[in-house]
Each structure stands twice: as structure tokens, then as C-alpha cells.
PyMOL Python script that loads the backbone (N, CA, C, O; Angstrom):
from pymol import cmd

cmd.read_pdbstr("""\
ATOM      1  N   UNK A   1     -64.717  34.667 104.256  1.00  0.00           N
ATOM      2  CA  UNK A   1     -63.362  34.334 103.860  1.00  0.00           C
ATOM      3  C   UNK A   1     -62.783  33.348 104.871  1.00  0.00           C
ATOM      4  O   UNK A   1     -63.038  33.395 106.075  1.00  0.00           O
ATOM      5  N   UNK A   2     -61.913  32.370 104.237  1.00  0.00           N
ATOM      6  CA  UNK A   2     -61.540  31.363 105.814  1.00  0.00           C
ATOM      7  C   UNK A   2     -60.484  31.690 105.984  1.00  0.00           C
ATOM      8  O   UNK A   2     -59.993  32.540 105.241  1.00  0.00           O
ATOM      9  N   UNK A   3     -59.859  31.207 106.886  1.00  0.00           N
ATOM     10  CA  UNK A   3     -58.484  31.688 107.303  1.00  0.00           C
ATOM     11  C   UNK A   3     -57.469  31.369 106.894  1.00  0.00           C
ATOM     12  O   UNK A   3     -56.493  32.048 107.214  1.00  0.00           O
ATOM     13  N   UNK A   4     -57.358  30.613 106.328  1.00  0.00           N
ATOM     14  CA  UNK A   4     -56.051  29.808 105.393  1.00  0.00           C
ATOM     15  C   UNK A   4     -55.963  30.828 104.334  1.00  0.00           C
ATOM     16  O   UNK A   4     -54.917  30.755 103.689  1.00  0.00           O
ATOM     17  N   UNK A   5     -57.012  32.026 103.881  1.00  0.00           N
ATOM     18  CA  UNK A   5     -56.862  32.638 102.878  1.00  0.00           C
ATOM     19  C   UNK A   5     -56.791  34.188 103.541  1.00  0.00           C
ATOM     20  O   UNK A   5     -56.580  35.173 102.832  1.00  0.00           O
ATOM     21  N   UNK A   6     -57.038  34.285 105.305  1.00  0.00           N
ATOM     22  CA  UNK A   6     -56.798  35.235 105.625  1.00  0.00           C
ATOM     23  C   UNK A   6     -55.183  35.250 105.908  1.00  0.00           C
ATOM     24  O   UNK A   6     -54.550  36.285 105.701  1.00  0.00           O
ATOM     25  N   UNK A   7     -54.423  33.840 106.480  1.00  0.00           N
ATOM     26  CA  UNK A   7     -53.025  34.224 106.519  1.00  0.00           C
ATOM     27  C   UNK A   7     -52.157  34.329 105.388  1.00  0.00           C
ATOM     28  O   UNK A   7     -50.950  34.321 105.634  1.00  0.00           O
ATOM     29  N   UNK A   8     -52.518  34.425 104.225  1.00  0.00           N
ATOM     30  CA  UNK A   8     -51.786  34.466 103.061  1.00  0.00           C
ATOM     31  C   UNK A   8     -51.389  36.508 102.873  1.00  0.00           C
ATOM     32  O   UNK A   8     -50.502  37.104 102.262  1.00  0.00           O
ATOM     33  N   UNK A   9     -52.489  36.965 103.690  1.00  0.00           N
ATOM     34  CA  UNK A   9     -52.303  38.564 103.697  1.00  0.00           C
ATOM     35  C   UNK A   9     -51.261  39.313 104.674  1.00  0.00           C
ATOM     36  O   UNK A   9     -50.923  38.676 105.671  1.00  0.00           O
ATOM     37  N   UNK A  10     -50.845  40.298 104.535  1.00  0.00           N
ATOM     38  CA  UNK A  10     -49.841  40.770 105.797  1.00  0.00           C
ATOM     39  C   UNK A  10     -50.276  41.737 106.614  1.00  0.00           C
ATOM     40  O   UNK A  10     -50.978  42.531 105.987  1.00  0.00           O
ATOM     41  N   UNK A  11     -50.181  41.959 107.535  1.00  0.00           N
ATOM     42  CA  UNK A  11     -50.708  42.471 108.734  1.00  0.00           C
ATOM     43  C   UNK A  11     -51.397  43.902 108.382  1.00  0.00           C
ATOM     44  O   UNK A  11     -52.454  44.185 108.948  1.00  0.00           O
ATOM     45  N   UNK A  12     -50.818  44.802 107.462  1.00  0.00           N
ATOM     46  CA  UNK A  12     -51.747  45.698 107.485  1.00  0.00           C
ATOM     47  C   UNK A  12     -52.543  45.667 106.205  1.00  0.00           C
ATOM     48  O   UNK A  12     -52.829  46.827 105.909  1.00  0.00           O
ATOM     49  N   UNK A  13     -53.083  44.677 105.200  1.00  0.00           N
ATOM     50  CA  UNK A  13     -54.076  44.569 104.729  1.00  0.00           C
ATOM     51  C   UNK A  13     -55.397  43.920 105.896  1.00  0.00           C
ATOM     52  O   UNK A  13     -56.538  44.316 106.133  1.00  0.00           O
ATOM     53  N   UNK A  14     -54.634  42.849 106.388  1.00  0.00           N
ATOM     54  CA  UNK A  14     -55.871  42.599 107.993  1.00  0.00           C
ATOM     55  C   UNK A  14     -56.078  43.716 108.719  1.00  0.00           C
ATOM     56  O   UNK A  14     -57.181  43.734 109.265  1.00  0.00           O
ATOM     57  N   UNK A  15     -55.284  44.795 108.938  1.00  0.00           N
ATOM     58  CA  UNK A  15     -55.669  45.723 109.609  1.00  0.00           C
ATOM     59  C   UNK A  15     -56.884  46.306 109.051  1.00  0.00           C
ATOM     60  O   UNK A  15     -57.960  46.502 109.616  1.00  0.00           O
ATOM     61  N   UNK A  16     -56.494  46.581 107.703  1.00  0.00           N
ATOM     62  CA  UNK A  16     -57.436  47.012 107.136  1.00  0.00           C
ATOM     63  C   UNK A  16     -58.556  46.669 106.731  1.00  0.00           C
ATOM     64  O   UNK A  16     -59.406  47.475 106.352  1.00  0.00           O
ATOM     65  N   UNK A  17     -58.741  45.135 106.765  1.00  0.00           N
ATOM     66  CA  UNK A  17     -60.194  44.748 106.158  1.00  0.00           C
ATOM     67  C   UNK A  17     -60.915  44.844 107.950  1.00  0.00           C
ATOM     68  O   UNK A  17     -62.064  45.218 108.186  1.00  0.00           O
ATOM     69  N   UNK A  18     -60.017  44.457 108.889  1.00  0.00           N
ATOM     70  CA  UNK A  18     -60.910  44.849 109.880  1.00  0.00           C
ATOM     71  C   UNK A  18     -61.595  45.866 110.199  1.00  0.00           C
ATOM     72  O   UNK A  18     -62.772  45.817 110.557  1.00  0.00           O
ATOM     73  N   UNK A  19     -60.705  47.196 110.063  1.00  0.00           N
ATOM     74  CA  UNK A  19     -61.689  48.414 110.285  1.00  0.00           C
ATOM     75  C   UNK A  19     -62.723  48.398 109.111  1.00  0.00           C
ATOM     76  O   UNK A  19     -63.589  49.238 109.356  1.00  0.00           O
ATOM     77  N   UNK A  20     -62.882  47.954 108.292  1.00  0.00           N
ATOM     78  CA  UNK A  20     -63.596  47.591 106.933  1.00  0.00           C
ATOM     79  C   UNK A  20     -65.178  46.817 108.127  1.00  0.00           C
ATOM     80  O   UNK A  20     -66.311  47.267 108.298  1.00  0.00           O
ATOM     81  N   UNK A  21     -64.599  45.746 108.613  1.00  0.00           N
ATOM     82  CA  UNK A  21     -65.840  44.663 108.748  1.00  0.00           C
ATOM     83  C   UNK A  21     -66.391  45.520 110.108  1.00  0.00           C
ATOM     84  O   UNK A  21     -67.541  45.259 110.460  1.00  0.00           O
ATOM     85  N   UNK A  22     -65.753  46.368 110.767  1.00  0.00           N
ATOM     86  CA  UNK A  22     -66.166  46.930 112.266  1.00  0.00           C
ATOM     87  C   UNK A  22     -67.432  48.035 111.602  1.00  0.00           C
ATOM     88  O   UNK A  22     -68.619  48.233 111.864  1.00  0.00           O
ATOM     89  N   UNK A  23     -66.406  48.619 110.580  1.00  0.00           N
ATOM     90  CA  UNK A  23     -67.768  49.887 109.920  1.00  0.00           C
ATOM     91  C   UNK A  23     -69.088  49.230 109.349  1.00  0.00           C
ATOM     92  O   UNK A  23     -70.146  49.818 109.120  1.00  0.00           O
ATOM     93  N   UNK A  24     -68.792  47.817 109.157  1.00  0.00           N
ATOM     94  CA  UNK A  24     -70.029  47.269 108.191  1.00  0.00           C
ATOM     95  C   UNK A  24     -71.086  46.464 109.056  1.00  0.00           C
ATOM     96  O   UNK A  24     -72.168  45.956 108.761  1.00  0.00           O
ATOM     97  N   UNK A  25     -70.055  46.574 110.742  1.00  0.00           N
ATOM     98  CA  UNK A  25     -70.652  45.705 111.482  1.00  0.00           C
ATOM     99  C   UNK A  25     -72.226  46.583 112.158  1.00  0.00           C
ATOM    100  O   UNK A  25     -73.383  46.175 112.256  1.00  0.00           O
ATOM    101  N   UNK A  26     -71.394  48.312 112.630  1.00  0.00           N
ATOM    102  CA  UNK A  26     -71.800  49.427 113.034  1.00  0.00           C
ATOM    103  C   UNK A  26     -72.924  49.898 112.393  1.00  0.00           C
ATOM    104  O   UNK A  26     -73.802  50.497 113.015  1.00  0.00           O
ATOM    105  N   UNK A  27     -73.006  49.602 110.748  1.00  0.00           N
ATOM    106  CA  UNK A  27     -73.913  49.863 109.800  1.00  0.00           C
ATOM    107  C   UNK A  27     -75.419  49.256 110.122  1.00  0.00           C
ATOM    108  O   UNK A  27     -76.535  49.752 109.965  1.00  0.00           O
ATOM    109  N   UNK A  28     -75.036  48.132 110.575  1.00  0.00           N
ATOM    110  CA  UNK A  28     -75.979  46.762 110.088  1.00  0.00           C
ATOM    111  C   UNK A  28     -76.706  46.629 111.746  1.00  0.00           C
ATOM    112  O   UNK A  28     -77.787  46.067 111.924  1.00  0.00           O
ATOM    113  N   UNK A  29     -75.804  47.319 112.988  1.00  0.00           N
ATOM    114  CA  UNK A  29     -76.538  47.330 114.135  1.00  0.00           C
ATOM    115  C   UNK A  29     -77.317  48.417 114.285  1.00  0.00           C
ATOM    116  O   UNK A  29     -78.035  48.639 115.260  1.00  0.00           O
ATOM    117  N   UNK A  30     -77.176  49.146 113.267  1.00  0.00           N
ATOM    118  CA  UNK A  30     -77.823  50.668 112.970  1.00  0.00           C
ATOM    119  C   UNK A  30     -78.833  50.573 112.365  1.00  0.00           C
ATOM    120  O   UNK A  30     -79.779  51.327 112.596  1.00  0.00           O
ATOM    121  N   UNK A  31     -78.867  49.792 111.606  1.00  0.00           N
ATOM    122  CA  UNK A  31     -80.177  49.256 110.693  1.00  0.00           C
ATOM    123  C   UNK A  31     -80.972  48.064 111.084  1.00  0.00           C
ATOM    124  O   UNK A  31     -81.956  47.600 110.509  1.00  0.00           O
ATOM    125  N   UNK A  32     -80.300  47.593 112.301  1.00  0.00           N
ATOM    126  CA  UNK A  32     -80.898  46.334 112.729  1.00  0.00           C
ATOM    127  C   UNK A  32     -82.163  47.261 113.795  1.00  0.00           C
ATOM    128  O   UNK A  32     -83.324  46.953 114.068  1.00  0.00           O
ATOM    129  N   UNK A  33     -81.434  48.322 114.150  1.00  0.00           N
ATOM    130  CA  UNK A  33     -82.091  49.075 116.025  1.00  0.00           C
ATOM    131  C   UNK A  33     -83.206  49.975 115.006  1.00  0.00           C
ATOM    132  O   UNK A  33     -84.333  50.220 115.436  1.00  0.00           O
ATOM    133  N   UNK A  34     -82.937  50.262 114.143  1.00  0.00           N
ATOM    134  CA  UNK A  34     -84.503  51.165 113.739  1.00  0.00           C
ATOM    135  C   UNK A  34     -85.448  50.042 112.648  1.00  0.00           C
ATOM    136  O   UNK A  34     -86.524  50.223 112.078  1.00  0.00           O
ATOM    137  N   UNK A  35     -84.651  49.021 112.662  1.00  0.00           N
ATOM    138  CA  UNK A  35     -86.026  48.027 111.970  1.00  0.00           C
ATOM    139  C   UNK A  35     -85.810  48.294 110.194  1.00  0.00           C
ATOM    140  O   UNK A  35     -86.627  48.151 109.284  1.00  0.00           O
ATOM    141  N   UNK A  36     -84.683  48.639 110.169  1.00  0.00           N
ATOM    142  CA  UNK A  36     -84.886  48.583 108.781  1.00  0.00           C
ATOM    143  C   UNK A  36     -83.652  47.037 108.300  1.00  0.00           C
ATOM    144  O   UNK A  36     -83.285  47.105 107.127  1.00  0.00           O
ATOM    145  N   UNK A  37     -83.315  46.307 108.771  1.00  0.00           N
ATOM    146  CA  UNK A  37     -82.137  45.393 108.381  1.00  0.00           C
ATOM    147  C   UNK A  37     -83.125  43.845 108.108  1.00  0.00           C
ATOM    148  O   UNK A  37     -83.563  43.189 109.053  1.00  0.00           O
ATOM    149  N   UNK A  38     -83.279  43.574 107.056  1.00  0.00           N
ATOM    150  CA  UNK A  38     -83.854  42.299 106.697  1.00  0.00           C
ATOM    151  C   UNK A  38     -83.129  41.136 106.789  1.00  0.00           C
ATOM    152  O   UNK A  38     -83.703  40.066 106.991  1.00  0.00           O
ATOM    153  N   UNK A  39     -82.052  41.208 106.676  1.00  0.00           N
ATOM    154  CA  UNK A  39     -81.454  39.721 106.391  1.00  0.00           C
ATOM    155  C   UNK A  39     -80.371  39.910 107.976  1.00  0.00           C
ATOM    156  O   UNK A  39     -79.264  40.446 107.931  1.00  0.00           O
ATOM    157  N   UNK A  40     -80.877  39.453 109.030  1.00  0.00           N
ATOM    158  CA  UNK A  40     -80.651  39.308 110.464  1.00  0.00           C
ATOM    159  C   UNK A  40     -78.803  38.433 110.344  1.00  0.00           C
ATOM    160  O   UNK A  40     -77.660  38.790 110.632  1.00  0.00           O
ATOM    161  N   UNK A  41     -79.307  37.447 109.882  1.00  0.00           N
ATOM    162  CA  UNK A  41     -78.033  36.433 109.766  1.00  0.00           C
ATOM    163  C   UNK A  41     -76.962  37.287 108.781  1.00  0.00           C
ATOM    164  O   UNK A  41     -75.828  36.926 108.467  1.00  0.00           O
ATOM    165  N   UNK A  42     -77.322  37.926 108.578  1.00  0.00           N
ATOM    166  CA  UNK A  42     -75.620  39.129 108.331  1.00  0.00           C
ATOM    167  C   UNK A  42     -74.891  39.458 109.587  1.00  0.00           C
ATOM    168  O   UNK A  42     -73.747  39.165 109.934  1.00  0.00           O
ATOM    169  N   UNK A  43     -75.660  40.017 110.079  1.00  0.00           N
ATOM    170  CA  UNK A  43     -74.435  40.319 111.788  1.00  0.00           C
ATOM    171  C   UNK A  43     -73.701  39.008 112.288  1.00  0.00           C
ATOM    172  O   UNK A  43     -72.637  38.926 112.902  1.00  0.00           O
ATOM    173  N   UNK A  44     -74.477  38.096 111.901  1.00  0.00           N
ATOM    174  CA  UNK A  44     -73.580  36.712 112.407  1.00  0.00           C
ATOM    175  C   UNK A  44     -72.278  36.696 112.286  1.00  0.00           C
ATOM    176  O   UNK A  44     -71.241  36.936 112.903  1.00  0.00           O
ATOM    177  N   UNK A  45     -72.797  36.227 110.995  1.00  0.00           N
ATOM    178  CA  UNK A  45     -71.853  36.553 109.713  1.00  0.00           C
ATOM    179  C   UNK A  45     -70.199  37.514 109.977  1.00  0.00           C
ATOM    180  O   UNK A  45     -69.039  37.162 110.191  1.00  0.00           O
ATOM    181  N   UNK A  46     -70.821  38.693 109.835  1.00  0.00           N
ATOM    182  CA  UNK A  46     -69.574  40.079 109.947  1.00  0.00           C
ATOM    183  C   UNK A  46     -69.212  39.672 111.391  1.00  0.00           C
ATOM    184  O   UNK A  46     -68.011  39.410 111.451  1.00  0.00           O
ATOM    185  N   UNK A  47     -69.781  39.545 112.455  1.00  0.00           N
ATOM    186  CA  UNK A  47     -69.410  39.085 113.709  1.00  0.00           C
ATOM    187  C   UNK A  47     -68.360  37.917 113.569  1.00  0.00           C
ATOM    188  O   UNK A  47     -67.720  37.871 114.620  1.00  0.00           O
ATOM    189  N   UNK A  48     -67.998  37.095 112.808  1.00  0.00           N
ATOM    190  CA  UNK A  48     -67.304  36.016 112.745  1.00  0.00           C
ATOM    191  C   UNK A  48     -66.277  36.472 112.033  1.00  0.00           C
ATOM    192  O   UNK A  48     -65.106  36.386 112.402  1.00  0.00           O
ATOM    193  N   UNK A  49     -66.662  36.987 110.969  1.00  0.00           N
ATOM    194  CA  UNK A  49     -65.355  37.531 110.246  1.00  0.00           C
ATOM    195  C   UNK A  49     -64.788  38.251 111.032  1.00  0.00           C
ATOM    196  O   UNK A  49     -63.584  38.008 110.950  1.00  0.00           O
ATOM    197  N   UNK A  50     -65.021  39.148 111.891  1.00  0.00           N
ATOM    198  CA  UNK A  50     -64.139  39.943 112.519  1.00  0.00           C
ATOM    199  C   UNK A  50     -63.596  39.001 112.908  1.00  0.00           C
ATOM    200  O   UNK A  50     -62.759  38.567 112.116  1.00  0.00           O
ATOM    201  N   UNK A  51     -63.745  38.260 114.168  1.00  0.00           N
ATOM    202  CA  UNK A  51     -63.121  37.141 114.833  1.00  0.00           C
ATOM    203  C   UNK A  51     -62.180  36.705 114.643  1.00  0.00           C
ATOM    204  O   UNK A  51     -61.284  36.621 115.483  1.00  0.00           O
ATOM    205  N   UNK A  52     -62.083  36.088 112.857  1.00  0.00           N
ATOM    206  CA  UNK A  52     -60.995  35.165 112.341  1.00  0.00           C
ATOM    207  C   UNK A  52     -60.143  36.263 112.080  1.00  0.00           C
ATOM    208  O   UNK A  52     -58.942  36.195 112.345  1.00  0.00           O
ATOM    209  N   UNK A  53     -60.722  37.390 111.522  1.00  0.00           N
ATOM    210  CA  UNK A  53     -59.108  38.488 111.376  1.00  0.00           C
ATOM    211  C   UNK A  53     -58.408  38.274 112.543  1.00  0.00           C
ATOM    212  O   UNK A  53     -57.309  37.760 112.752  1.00  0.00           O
ATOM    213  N   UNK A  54     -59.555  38.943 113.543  1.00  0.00           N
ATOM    214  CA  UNK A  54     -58.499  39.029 114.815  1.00  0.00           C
ATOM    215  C   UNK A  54     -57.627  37.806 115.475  1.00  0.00           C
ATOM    216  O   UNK A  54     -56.892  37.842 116.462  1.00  0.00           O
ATOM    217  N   UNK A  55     -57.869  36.980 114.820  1.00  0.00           N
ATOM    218  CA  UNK A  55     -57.195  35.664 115.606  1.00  0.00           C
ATOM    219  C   UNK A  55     -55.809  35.057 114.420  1.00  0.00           C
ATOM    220  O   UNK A  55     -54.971  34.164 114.543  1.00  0.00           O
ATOM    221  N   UNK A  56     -56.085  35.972 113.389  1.00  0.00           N
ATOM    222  CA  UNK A  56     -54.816  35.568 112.480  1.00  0.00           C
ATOM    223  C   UNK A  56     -53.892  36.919 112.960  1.00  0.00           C
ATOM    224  O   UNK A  56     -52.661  36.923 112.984  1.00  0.00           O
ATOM    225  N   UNK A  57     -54.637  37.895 113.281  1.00  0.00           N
ATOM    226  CA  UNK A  57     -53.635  39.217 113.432  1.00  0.00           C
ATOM    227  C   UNK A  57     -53.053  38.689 114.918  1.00  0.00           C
ATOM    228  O   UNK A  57     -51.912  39.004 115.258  1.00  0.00           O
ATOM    229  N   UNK A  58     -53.770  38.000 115.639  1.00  0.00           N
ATOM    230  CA  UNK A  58     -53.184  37.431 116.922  1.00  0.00           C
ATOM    231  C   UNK A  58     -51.854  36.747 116.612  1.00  0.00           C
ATOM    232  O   UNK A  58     -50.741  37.052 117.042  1.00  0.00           O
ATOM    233  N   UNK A  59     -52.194  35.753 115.774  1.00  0.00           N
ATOM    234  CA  UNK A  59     -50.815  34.607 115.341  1.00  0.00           C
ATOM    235  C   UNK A  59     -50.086  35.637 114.816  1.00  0.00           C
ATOM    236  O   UNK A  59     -49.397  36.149 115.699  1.00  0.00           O
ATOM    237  N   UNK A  60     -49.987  36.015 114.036  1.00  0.00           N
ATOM    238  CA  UNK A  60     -49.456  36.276 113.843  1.00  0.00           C
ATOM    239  C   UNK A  60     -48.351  37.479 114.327  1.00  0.00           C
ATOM    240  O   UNK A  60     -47.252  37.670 113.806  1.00  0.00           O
ATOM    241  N   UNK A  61     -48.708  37.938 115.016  1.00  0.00           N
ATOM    242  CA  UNK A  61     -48.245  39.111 116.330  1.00  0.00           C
ATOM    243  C   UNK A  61     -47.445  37.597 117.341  1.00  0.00           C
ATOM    244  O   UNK A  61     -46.338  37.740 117.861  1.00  0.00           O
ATOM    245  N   UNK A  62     -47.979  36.696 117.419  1.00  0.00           N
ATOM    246  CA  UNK A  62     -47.255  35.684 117.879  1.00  0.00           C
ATOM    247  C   UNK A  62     -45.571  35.188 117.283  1.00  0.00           C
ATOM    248  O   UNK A  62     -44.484  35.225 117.860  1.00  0.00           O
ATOM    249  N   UNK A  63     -45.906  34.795 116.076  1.00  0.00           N
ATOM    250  CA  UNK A  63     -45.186  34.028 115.594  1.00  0.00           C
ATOM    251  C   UNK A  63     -43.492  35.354 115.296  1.00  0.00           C
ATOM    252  O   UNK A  63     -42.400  35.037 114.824  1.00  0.00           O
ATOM    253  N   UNK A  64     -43.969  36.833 115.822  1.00  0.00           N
ATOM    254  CA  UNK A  64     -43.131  38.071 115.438  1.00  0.00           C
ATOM    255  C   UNK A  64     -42.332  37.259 116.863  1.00  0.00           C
ATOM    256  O   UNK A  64     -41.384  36.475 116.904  1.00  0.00           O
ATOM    257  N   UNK A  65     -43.019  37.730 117.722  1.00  0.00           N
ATOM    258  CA  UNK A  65     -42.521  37.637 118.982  1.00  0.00           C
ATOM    259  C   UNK A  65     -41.570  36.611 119.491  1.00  0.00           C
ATOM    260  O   UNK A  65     -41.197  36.643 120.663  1.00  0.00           O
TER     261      UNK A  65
END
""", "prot")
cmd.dss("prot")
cmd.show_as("cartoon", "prot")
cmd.util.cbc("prot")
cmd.orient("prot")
């Protein structure tokens, strides 16, 4: 998702897709450590998305202030 379409949301739907991408992140390092996770470039992936949440939930915690 890019971010121009993450700031269109309000702070606690981002709240929420984050704990969303943290559980999916937890999943996938779980399946990465016993060898069962095939498609590697997913953690990238969820790793980035977290990122951009957190950096719109940043601005936006900014722009309150």
C-alpha cells in the first residue's frame, strides 16, 4: 500500500493494520526459522509496510502537535 493511500486513513485504523502487519511479520519469521517459508521476499515486503505505517502515524502525531 503507498502512503498517499495510507494518509487518507485515521489514526486508529493505522493502528490497527499495524498490529495486523507485526502479527504477519512474527508469522513469516516463524516460518522462515524452521524452514518452512518459501517466498523469502515477503519479510521485505511486511518489513516496509510496517515502516510506512509508522512514519504516517509519526506525521501525523506531528501535524496534532
Amino acid at each position: 500500500m503507498k502512503a498517499s493511500e495510507l494518509r487518507q486513513k485515521n489514526s486508529g485504523e493505522l493502528t490497527e493494520m499495524l498490529q495486523t502487519l507485526r502479527k504477519e511479520q512474527f508469522s513469516m519469521r516463524m516460518q522462515h526459522g524452521s524452514g518452512q517459508l518459501n517466498e523469502r521476499h515477503e519479510l521485505k515486503r511486511v518489513r516496509r509496510e510496517i515502516a510506512r505505517v509508522k512514519t504516517v502515524l509519526n506525521q501525523k502525531q506531528d501535524e496534532q502537535a
